[in-house]
C-alpha positions in Angstrom: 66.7 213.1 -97.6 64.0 215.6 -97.7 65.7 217.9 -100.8 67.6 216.5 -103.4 69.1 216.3 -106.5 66.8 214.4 -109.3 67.1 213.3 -112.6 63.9 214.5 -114.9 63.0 211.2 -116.7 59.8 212.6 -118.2 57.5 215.7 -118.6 53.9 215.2 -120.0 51.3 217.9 -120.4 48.6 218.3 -117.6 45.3 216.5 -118.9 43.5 219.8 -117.2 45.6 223.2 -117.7 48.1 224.3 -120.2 50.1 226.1 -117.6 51.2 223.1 -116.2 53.5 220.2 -116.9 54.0 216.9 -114.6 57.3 215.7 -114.2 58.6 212.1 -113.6 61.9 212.3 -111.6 64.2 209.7 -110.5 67.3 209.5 -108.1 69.3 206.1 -106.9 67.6 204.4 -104.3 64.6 206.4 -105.1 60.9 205.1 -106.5 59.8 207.4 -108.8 58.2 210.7 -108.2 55.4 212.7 -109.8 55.5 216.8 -109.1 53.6 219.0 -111.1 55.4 222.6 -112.4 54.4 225.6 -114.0 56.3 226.3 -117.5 57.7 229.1 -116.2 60.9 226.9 -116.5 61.1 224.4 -119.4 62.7 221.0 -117.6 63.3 218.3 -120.1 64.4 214.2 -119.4 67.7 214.4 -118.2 67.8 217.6 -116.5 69.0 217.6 -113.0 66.7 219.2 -110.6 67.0 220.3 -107.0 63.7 218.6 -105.3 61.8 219.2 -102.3 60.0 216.3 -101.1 57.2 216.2 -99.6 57.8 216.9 -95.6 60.6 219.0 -96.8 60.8 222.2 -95.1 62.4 225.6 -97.1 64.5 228.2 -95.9 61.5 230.9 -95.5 59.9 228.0 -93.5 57.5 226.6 -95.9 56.6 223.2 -95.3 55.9 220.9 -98.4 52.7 218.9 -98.5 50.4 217.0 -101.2 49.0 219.2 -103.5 46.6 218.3 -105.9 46.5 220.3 -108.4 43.9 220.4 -111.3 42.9 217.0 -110.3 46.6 215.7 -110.5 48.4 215.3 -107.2 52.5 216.2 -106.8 54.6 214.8 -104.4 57.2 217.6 -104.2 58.7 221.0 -105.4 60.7 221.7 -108.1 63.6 224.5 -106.8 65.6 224.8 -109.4 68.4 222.8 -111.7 71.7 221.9 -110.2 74.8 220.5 -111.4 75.0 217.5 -108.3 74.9 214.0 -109.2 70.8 212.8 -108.6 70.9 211.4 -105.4 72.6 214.2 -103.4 71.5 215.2 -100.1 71.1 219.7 -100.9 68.8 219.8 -97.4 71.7 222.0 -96.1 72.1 224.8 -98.6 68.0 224.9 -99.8 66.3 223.7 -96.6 66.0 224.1 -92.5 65.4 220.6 -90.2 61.8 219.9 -90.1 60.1 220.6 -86.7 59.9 217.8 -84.9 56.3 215.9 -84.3 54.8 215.4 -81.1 54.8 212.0 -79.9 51.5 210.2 -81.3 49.9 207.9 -79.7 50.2 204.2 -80.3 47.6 203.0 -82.9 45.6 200.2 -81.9 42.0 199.0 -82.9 40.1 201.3 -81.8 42.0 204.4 -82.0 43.9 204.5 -85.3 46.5 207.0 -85.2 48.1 209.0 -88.2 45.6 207.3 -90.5 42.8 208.6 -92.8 39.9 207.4 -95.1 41.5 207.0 -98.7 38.3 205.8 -100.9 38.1 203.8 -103.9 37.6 205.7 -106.3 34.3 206.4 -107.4 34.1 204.1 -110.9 31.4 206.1 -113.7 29.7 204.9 -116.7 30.8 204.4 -120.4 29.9 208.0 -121.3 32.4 209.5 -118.8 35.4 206.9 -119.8 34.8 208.7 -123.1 34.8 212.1 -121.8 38.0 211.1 -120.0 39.7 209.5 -123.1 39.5 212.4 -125.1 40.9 214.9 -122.2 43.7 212.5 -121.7 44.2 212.6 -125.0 43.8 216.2 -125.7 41.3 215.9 -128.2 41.4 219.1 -130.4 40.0 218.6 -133.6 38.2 215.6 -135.0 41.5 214.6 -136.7 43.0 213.3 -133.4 43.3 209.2 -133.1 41.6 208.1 -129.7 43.1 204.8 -128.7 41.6 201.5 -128.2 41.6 200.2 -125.1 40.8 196.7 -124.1 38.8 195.6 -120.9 38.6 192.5 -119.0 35.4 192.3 -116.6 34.8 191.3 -112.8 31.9 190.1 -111.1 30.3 192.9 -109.0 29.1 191.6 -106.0 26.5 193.4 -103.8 28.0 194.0 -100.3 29.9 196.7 -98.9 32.9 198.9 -99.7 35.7 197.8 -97.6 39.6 198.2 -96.9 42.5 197.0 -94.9 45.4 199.4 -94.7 48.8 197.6 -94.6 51.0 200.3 -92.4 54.7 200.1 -90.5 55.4 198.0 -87.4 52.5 195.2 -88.4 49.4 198.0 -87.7 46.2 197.6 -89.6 43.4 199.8 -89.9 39.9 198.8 -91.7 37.8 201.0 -92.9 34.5 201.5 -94.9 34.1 203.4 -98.1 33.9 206.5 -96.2 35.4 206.1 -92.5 37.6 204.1 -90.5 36.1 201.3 -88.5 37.3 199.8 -85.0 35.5 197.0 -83.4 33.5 199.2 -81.5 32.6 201.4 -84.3 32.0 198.6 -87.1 30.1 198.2 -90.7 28.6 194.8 -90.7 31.0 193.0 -88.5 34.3 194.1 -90.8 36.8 195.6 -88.2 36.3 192.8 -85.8 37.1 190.1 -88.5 40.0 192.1 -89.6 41.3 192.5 -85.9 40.5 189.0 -85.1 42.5 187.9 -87.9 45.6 190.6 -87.6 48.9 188.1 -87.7 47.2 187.3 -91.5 47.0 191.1 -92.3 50.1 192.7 -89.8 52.3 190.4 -91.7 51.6 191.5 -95.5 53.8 194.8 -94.9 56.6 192.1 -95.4 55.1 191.7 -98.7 53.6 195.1 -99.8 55.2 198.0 -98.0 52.3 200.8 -97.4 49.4 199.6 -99.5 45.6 199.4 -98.8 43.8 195.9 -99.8 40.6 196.8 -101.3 38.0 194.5 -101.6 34.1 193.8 -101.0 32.9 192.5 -97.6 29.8 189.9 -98.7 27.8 187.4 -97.3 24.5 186.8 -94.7 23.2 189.8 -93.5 24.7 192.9 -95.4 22.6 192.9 -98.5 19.2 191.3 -99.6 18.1 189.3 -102.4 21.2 188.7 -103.9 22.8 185.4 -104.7 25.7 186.2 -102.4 23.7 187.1 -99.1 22.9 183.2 -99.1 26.4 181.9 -98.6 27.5 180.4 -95.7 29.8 182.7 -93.6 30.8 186.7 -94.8 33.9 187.1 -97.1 36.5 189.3 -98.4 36.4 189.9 -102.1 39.0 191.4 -102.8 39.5 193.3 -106.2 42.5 195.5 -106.2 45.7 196.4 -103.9 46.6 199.5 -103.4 51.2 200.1 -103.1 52.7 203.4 -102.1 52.1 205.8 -99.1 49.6 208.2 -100.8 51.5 211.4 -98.6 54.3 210.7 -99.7 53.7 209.6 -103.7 51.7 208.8 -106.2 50.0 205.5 -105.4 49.7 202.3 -107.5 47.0 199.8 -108.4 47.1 196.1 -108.7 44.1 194.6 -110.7 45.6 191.6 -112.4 43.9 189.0 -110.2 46.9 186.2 -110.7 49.0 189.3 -109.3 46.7 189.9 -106.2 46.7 186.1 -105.6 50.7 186.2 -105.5 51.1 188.9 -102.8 48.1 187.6 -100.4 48.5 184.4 -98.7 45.4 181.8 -99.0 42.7 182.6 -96.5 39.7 180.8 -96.2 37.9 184.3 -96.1 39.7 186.1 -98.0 38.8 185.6 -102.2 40.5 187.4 -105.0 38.1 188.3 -107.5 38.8 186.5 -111.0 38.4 187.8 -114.6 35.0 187.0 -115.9 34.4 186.6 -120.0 37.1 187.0 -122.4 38.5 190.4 -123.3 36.4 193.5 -124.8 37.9 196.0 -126.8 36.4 199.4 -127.4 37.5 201.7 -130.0 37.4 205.2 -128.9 37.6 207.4 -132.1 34.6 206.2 -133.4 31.4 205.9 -132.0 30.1 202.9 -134.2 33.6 201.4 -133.1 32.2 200.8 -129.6 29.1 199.0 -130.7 30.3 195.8 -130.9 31.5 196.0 -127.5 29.2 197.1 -126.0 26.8 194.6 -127.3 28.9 192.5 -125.7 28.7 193.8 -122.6 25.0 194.2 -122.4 24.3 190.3 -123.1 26.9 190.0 -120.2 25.2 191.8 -117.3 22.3 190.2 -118.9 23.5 186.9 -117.7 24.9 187.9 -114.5 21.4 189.4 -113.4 19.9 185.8 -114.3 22.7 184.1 -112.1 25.8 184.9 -110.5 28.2 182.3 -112.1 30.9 183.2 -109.5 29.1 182.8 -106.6 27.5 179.4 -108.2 31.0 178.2 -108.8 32.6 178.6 -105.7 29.4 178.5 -103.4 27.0 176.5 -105.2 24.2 179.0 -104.8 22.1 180.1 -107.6 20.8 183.5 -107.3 20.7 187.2 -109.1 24.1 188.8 -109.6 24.6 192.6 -109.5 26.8 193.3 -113.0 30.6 194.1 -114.0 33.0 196.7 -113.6 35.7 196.8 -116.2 38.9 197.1 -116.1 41.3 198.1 -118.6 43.8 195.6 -119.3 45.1 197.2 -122.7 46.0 200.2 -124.1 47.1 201.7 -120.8 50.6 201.5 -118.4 51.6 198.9 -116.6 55.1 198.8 -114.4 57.4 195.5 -114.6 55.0 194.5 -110.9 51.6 195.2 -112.9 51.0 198.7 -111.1 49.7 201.3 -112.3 49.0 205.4 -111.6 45.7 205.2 -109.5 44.4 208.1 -110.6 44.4 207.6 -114.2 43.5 204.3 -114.2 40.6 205.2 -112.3 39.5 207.5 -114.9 39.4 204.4 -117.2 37.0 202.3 -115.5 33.7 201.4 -115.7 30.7 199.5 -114.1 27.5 198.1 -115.8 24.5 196.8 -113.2 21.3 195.0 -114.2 18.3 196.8 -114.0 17.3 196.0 -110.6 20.7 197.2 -109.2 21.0 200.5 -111.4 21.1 204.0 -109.8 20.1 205.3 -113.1 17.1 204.6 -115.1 18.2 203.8 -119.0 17.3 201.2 -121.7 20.6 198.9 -121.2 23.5 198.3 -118.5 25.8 200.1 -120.9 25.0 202.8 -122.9 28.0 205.2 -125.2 25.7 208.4 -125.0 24.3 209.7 -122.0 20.4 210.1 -121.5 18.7 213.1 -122.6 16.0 214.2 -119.9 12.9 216.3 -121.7 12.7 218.5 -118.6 13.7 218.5 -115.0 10.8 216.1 -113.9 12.4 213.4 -116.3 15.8 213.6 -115.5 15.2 213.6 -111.3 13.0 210.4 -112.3 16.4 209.2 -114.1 18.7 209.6 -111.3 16.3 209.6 -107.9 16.0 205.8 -108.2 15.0 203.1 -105.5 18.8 201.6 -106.2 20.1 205.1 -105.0 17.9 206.2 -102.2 18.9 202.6 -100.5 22.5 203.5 -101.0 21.9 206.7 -99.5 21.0 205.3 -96.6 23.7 202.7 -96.3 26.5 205.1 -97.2 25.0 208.8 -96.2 23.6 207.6 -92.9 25.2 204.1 -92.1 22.5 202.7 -92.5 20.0 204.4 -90.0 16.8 205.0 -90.7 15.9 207.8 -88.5 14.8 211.7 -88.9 17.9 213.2 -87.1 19.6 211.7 -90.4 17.7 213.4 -92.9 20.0 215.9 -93.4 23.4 213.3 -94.1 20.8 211.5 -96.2 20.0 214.7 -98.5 23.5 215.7 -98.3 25.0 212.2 -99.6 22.3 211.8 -102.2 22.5 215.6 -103.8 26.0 215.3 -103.8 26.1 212.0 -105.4 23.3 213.3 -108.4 25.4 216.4 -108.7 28.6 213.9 -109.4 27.2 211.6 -111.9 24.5 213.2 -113.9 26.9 216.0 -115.3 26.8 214.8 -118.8 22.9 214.3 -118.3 22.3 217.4 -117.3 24.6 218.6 -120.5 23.2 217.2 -122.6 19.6 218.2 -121.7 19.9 221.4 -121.9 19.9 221.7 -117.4 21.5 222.9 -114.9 22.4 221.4 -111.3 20.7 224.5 -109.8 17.8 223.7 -111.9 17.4 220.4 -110.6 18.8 220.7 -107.0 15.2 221.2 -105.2 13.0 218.5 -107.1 16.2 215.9 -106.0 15.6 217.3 -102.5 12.3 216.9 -102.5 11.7 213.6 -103.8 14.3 212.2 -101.4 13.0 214.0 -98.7 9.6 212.2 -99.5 11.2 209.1 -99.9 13.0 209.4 -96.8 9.8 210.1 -94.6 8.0 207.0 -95.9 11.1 205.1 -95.3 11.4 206.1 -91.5 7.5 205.5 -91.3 7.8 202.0 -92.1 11.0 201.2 -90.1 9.4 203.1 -87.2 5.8 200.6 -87.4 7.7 197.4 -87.8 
């Protein structure tokens, strides 16, 4: 049923624009669904509404889509209040039949139809958690209790991005952190292990429904002088699933690694990250509060970038680890199947790398203030780092070395300056357009000598 009759079970502010409200509404047989409404009408738990889902399409012929709006996506439209019992099929007095679709294609390995790219999300440092906190929390005067949230920590291991999407009728699609992958168009070998091992991966949609298994593809011959590069025979680390459809509703997260174990069968390739340390809590409303934690943290990645203990546990090979990313474990939402919102829960996170791995020049992994830059020649030097000009090339140009790339390779790594030096930049005083050319440029140099080398050897 494409319109129907919903029950409002819960209306929060928008963490981005006072105009707006997002609504949790619920209907028998129904999961949950997020929209997001103007407050041009005032709907309060336990009104009955009159919902177009997504696909929908209105009277005047307007088709309903995913909308993100202000950086919160809503699954629907809001037409009105109604008197019908939630659940009731209203398509024939608010809608039309939806056109049908042409007949796609059968997906197979190499040509995944009906399928696109949906990333992980791109996990920040300390500093922007605590930017986050407050929006979320609509800090408006110093008065206002932040919460405390508590983190546990995983291993990051040094590989590549990777993930399996989990779709109808046993299909699976792999893909990289920023395309999807076939065996003829791979990243390190991952679609043909995925494909080669389909009945493991075509049979979890008994399990999961639509979800997307995220994880890190590791082992000889993606990264180098790491402790994992030295095992025998690549692996699947996998870190979080992904539930839901993401056009149809607002996607969950599993993180809880005895969770993950539960809905994927054992595979000798296929490794659910554990927990590593005990718990760290970080108080939010006070600076000093965090100190403690962060300490913590710090002698943590310290250890990590000594030896990998995961990796020497399950491996036996001793070698330099990458850091953590942290996850927040309390203090946040979890349902009754440990999900949670993906897109808030993202905002949460965090990763801390040892100094070799770091894309960004500080004193320690973690830091609760961001880096002031004296001018524009400091700050470039702060973000234009070996650690990102290599992941440039892996992730703005696949990995090709070549001239004809220079311009995905300047692209990827403004864009990716741009994205995480915003509080930087703030704090110093700067501006992106300030800063723009001298990141060009130094890449650009970079670049040159880069293709120099690969082009003697």
């Amino acid at each position: 049923m494409s319109i129907i009759a919903m029950r409002v079970s819960g209306v929060e502010p928008h963490p981005d624009a006072d105009a707006l409200r997002v609504l949790q509404l619920d209907a028998p047989g129904i999961d949950l669904l997020q929209v997001v409404a103007n407050t041009d009408h005032a709907y309060a738990p336990g009104d009955r509404v009159i919902v177009a889902r997504v696909g929908a399409v209105l009277l005047d012929g307007t088709t309903i889509r995913r909308a993100r709006l202000r950086g919160v996506y809503s699954f629907g439209m809001i037409l009105g209040t109604t008197d019908a019992a939630p659940g009731t099929d209203l398509r024939a007095t608010h809608g039309q039949p939806p056109e049908p679709e042409p007949a796609a294609a059968p997906a197979t390995a190499e040509r995944p139809a009906g399928v696109s790219v949906f990333k992980w999300p791109s996990i920040e440092s300390l500093p922007h958690v605590r930017r986050a906190v407050r929006q979320q929390a609509r800090l408006d005067s110093e008065a206002v209790l932040l919460p405390t949230i508590t983190y546990r920590a995983k291993i990051k291991l040094d590989g590549t991005n990777a993930g399996v999407h989990v779709l109808p009728g046993g299909r699976i699609v792999a893909q990289s952190r920023t395309r999807l992958l076939s065996p003829d168009d791979d990243n390190h070998g991952f679609a043909t292990w995925v494909h080669a091992h389909g009945a493991y991966f075509g049979a979890l949609f008994e399990r999961l429904g639509h979800a997307l298994v995220f994880g890190e593809w590791c082992g000889p011959g993606i990264q180098k002088k790491v402790a994992i590069t030295r095992i025998e025979r690549k692996i699947f680390a996998v870190f979080a699933i992904q539930l839901g459809d993401p056009a149809t509703e607002a996607v969950r997260l599993v993180v809880e690694p005895e969770r993950i174990a539960a809905l994927l069968p054992e595979h000798p390739d296929v490794r659910v990250l554990p927990w590593h340390g005990e718990p760290v809590a970080l108080d939010f409303h006070d600076d000093a509060g965090l100190e403690p934690g962060v300490a913590r943290l710090n002698e943590m990645v310290a250890e990590i970038e000594q030896v990998d203990p995961w990796v020497a546990e399950q491996f036996g090979v001793e070698g330099v680890g990458e850091g953590v990313v942290l996850y927040p474990v309390g203090g946040v939402d979890f349902d009754a199947h440990g999900g949670t919102n993906r897109d808030r829960y993202a905002e949460l996170m965090f990763k801390a790398k040892g100094e070799a791995h770091r894309v960004q020049r500080q004193p320690k992994a973690v830091q609760v203030d961001p880096q002031v830059a004296a001018d524009v020649r400091e700050l470039v030097d702060q973000f234009v780092t070996p650690a990102r000009l290599e992941q440039a090339v892996t992730e703005g140009c696949d990995g090709e070395l070549s001239m004809r790339r220079m311009g995905d390779f300047l692209g990827w790594l403004g864009r990716d300056v741009q994205k995480e030096s915003t509080l930087e930049l703030e704090a110093s005083g700067l501006t992106w357009k300030q800063v723009a050319r001298a990141v060009a440029s130094t890449g650009q140099q970079w670049y040159r000598r880069r293709v120099a080398e690969a082009d003697e050897r």
